[in-house]
C-alpha positions in Angstrom: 18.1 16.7 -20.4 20.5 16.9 -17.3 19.1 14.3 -15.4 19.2 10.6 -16.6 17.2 7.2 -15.7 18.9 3.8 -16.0 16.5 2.5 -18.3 16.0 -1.7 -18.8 12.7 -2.3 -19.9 11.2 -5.9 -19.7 7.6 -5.9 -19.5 8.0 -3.9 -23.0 9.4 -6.6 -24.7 6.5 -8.4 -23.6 4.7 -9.3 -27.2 1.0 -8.0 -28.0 -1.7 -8.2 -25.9 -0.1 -7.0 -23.0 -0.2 -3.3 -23.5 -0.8 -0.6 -25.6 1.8 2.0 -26.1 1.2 5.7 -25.9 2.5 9.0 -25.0 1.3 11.0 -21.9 -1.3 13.8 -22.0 0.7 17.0 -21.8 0.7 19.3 -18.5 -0.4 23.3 -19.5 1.8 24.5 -17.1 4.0 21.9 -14.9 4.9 22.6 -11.2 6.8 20.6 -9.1 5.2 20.1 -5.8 7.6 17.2 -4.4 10.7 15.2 -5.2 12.1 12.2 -3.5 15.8 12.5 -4.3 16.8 9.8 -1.8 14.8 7.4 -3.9 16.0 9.2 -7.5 19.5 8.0 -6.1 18.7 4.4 -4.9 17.1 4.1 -8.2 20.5 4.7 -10.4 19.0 8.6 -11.5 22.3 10.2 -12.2 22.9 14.4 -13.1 20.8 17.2 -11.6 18.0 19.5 -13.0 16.1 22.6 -11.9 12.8 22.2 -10.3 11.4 23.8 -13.4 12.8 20.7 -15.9 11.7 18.2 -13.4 8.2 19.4 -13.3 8.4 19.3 -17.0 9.9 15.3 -16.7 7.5 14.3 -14.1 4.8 15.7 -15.4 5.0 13.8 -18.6 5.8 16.6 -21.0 9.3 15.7 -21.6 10.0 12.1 -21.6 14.0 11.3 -20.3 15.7 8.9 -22.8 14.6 5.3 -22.7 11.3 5.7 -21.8 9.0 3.6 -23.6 5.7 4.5 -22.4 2.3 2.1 -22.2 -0.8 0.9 -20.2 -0.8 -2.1 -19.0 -4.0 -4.7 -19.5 -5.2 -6.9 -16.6 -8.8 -7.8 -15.6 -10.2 -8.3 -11.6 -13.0 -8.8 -9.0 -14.2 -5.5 -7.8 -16.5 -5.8 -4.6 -17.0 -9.4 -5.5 -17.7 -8.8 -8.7 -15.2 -9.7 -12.1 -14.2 -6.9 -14.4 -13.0 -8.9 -17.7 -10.5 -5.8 -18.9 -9.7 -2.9 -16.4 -6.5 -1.8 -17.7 -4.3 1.0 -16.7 -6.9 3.6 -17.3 -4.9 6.9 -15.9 -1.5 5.4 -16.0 1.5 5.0 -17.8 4.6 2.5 -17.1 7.7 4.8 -18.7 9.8 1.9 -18.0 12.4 0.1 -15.6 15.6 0.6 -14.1 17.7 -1.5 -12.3 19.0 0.4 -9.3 22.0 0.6 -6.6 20.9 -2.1 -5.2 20.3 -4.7 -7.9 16.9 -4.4 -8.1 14.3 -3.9 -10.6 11.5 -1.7 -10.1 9.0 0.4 -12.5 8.6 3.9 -13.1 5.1 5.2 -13.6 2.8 8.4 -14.1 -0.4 8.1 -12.1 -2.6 10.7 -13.7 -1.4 11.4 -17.1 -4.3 11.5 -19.6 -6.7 8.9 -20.7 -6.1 5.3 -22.2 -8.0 2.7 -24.1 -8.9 1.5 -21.0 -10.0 4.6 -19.5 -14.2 3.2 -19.4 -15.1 6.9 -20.1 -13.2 8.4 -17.4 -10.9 11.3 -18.2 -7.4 9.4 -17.0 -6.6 12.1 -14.4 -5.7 13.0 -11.2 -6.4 15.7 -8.3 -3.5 17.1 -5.9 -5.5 15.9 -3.2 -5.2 11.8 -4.2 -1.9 12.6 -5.5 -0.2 14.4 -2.5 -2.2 11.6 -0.2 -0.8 8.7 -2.0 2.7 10.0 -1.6 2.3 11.2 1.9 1.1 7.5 2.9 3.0 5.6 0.9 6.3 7.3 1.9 5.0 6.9 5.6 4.5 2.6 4.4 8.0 2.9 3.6 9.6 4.2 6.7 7.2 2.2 9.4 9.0 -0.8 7.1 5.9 -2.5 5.3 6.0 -3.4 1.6 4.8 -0.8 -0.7 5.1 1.5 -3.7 6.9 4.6 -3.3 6.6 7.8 -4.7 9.3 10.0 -6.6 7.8 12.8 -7.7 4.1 15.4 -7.2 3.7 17.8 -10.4 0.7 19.9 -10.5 -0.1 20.1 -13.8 -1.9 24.0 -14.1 -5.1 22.3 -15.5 -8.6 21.6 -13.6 -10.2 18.2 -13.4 -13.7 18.3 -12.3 -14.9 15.3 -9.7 -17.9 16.5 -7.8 -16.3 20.0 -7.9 -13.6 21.5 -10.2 -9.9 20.7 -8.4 -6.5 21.4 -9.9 -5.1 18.4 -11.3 -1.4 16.6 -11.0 0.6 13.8 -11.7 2.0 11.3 -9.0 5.8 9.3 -10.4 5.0 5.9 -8.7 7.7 3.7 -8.4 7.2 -0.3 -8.0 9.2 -3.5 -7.7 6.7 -3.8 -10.5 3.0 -3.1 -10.8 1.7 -6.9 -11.6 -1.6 -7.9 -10.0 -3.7 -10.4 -9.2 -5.7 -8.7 -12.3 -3.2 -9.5 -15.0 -3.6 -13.4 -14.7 -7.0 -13.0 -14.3 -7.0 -11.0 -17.9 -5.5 -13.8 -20.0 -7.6 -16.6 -17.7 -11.1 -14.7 -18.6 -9.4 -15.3 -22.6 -8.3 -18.7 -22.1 -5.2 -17.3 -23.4 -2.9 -20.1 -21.4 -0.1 -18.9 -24.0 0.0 -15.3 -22.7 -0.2 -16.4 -19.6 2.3 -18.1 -19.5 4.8 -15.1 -20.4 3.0 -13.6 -18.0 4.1 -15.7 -15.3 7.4 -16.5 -16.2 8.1 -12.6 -16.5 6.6 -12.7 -12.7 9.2 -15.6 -11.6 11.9 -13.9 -12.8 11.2 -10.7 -11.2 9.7 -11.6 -7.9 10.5 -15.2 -7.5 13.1 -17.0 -9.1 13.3 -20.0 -6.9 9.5 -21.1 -8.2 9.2 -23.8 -10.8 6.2 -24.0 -12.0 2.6 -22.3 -11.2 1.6 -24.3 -8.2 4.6 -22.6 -6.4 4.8 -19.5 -8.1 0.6 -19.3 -6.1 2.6 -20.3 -2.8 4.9 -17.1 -3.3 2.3 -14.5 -3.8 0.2 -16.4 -0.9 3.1 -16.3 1.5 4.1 -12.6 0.6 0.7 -11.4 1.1 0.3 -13.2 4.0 3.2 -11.2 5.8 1.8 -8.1 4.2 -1.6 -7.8 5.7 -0.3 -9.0 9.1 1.5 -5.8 9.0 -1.4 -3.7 7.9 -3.1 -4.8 10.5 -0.5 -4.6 13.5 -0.2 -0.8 12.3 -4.2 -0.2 12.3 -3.9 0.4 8.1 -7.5 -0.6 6.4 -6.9 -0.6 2.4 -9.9 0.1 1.8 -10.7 -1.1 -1.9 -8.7 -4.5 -1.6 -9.9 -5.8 -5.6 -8.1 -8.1 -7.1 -6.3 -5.3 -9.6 -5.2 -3.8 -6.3 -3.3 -7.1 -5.2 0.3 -7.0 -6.1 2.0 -10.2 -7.2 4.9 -8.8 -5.6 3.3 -8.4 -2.2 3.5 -4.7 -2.2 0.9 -2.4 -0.9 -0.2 -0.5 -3.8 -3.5 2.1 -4.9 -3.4 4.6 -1.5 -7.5 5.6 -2.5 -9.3 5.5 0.5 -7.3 4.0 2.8 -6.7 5.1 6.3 -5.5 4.4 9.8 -7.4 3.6 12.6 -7.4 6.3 16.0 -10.2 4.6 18.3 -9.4 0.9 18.2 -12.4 -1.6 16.4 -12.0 -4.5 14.8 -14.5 -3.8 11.9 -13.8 0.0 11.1 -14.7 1.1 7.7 -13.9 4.5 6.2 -14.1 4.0 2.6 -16.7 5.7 1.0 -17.7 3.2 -1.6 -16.8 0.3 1.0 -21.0 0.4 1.9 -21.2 -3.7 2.8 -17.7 -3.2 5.0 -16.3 -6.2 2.8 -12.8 -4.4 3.3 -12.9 -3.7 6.9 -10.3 -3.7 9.2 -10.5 -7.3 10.2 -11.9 -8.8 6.9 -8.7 -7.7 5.8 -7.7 -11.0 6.7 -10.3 -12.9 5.2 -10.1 -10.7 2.0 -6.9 -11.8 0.5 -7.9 -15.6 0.9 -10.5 -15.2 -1.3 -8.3 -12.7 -3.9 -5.7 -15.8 -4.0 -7.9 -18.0 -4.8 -8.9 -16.3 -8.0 -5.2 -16.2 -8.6 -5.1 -19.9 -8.0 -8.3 -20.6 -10.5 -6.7 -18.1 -13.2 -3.4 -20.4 -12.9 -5.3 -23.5 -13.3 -5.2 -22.5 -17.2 -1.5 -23.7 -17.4 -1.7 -27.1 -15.6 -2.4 -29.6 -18.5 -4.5 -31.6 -16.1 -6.1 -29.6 -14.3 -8.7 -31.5 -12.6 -5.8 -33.8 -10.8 -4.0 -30.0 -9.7 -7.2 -28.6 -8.4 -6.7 -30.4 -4.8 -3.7 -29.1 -4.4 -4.2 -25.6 -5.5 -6.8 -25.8 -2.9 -4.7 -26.7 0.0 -2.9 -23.8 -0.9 -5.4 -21.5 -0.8 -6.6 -23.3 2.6 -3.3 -22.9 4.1 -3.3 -18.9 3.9 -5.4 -17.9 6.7 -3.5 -20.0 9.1 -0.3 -18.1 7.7 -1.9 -14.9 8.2 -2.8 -16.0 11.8 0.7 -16.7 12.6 2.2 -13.8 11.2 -0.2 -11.5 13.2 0.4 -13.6 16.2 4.5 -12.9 16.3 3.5 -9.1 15.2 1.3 -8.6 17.9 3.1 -10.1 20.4 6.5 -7.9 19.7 3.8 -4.8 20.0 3.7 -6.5 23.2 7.4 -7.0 23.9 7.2 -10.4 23.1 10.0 -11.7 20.7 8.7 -15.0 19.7 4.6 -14.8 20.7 3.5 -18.3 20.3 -0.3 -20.0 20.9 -0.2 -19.7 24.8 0.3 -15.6 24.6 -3.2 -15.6 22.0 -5.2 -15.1 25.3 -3.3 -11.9 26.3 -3.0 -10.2 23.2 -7.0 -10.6 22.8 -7.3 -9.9 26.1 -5.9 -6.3 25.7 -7.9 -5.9 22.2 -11.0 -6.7 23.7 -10.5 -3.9 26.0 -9.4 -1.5 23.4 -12.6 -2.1 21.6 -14.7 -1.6 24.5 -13.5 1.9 25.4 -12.2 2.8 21.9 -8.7 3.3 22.9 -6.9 4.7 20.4 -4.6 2.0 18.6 -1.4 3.5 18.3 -0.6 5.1 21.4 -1.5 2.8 23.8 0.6 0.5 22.0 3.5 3.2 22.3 2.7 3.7 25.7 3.0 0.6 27.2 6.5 0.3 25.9 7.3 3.8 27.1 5.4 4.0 30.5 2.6 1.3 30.8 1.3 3.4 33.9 0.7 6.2 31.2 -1.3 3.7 29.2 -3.5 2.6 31.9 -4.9 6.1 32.0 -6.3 5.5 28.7 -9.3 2.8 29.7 -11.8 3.8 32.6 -11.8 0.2 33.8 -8.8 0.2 35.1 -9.5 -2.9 37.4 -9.8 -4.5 34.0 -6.5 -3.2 32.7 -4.9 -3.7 36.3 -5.7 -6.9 35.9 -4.4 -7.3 32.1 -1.2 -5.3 33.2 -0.9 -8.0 35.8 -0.7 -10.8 33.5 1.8 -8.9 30.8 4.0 -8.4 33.6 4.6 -11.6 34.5 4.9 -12.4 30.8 7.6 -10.3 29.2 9.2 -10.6 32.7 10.6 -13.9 30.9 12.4 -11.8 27.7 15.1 -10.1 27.6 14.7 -6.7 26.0 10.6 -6.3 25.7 11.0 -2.6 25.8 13.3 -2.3 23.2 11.6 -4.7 21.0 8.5 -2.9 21.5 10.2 0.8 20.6 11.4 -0.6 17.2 7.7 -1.8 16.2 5.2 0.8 17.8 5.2 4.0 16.0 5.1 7.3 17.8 3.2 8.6 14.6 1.6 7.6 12.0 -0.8 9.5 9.0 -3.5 10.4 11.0 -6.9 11.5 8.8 -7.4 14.7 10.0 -3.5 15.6 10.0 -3.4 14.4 6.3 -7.2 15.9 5.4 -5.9 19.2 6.4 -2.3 18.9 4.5 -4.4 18.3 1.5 -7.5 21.2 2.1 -4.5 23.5 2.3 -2.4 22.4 -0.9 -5.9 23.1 -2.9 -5.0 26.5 -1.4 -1.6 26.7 -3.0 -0.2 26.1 0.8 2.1 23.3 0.6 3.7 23.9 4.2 1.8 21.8 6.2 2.1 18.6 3.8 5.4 18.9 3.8 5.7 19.0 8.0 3.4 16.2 7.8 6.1 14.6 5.2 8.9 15.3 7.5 7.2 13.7 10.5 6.3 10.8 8.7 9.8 10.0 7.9 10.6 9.1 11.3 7.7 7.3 12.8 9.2 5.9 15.7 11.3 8.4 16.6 8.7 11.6 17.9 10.5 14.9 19.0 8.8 16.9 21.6 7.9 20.1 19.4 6.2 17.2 17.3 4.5 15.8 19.5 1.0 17.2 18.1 1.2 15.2 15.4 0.7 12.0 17.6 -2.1 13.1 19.3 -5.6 11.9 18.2 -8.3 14.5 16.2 -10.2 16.3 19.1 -14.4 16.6 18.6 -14.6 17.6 15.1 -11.9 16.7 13.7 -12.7 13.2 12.9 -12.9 11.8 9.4 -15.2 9.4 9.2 -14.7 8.8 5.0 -12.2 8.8 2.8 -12.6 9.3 -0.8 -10.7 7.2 -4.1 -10.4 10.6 -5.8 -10.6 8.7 -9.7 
């Protein structure tokens, strides 16, 4: 094999109960579809192959020297409701390397063939979830906010059948690792505080190393998620399926199912199509992860030998998070704003200019980018404009007092970001065997705050008709 992956596997070593090991389902006839050799050569990869081997690496069917593949266990609350074993059920971790950089991070196939903890499902994947998860989690990447990546789309020349027969592929999903809320949650619904234990010391040492015991191992995750769904929600992102087993200890976005970006701005927009009760909307966002760290904090209970004298301040922990998330969205929203440091007197304005977003369904992204291009051309946007005249008033007079606000504002307000329809029709034509217009979607992506004018299409909102108004999980 000409192309060769750093290997250092530590979750492997983990002992049993963790996993079970097991090869991938092989591909009938591999095709590459995509390849991320920027991130090949962050991650250590070293030689070159054809795209003919890669397909046959990426798609499972030969595994490159080191790999040690195996689905992971972990449990968690879906829609409320608690799972005792989940599992990687179309998933396979081939292992770790440790890249340029230092860092650790998993390598793993989304797609490859059932597991033991498949439930009855058939452990694979469609182009159309594939290609979407690498189209928005590449875009994650470049707009800056935590997230998976993706190194490689195989098609694997075999049909799935979902409500229709599709061809199937393989997404290469690459992690700082794949640990969830889920995994305490497994060994905590076993009273397994031995396990556990590993469990979270494997954690501290990847993600945290300055935490000494549970109690502020919790605080980390809490703190990184915190920061995380303040940026979902200054970019208009909705998760969609926000379970516990999709809640990254590392504070990583991870799972791209149904999610989607908001056009018309409203605070609870829902476009999952299993999201029926809106618990993940938009806003709840921010409620959401609250309530998913404090099933972290109860699963972590299990290790403190007196537990009932902890539970206080486990609590406070938990408590503290929304007012975290509160200030992290405050200082985001106010640099959308121009605003370097937004603090509680500048809440009124950037409410102010929500409000009348929601009222005319302004779209969220470009009057954002607008109003640090030409705030005249954002006023155009709202029929009221007494009302925004008025709001346009006030920012004046605010950023008037900083030094660079349209600067500031350029850096954070993206020209472009993965609009539904643009990414619905990328995918509707890669079921045709037309991969062009995914990858000029890809390519526009990359740059999301930088907008040439023969791309300037892609930042427009969908016209009557174009609308999606559900996305789909695609397992």
């Amino acid at each position: 094999m000409s192309i060769a992956f750093p290997f250092d596997n530590s979750f492997a070593t983990l002992p049993e109960g963790f996993f079970l090991r097991q090869p991938p389902r092989p591909a009938s006839a591999p095709e590459l579809l995509a390849f991320n050799a920027p991130l090949a050569a962050d991650l250590g990869m070293t030689g070159e192959a054809p795209p003919e081997e890669l397909a046959q690496i990426f798609a499972g069917n030969q595994l490159p020297e080191g790999a040690d593949p195996l689905a992971q266990a972990y449990a968690g609350h879906q829609f409320g409701g608690f799972s005792p074993q989940l599992g990687d059920g179309r998933a396979l971790l081939i292992g770790e390397v440790v890249g340029r950089d230092g860092q650790r991070r998993d390598i793993q196939l989304k797609g490859s063939g059932r597991t033991a903890f498949s439930r009855g499902g058939d452990g694979l994947a469609g182009i159309g979830p594939v290609l979407r998860e690498y189209l928005v989690s590449e875009a994650m990447a470049a707009l800056g906010v935590p997230t998976t990546r993706s190194l490689a789309a195989v098609a694997t020349g075999d049909t799935i059948y979902r409500e229709t027969a599709l061809p199937g592929a393989v997404l290469t999903r690459v992690a700082s690792s794949h640990l969830r809320v889920g995994h305490f949650e497994f060994f905590a619904g076993r009273r397994d505080p031995a396990r556990m234990r590993l469990l979270m010391e494997h954690a501290i040492a990847r993600h945290d190393p300055r935490a000494d015991g549970p109690l502020s191992f919790l605080k980390g995750v809490i703190a990184r998620q915190a920061e995380l769904v303040a940026q979902w929600l200054s970019l208009g992102f909705i998760h969609g399926v926000m379970n516990t087993d999709n809640t990254t200890i590392s504070g990583e976005t991870i799972d791209y199912g149904p999610c989607a970006f908001m056009d018309g701005y409203h605070p609870q927009t829902v476009f999952s199509s299993i999201d029926r009760q809106g618990r993940y909307a938009y806003d709840n966002q921010r409620h959401v992860l609250p309530w998913n760290m404090a099933q972290l904090a109860s699963a972590l209970l299990l290790l403190e030998e007196e537990a009932e004298g902890q539970v206080e301040a486990y609590t406070q922990a938990v408590h503290a998070m929304p007012g975290l998330i509160d200030a992290a969205t405050l200082r985001r929203f106010g640099q959308k704003l121009g605003i370097a440091e937004a603090d509680e007197a500048d809440r009124g304005l950037i409410e102010a200019l929500l409000t009348l977003m929601q009222n005319e369904g302004a779209d969220f992204t470009n009057t954002f980018r607008a109003l640090g291009e030409d705030p005249g051309r954002a006023g155009t946007m709202f029929s009221d404009t007494a009302a925004f005249a008025g709001w346009r008033r006030d920012w004046d007079a605010r950023i008037a007092r900083e030094e660079a606000p349209q600067d500031l504002m350029a850096r954070v307000n993206p020209a472009v970001i993965p609009r539904n329809h643009r990414v619905e029709a990328a995918l509707a034509a890669a079921h045709q065997g037309d991969l062009a217009p995914f990858r000029d979607l890809h390519r526009v992506l990359a740059t999301p705050f930088s907008l040439a004018e023969a791309d300037s299409a892609y930042a427009a909102p969908p016209r009557p008709g174009e609308e999606v108004q559900a996305t789909f999980c695609g397992t």
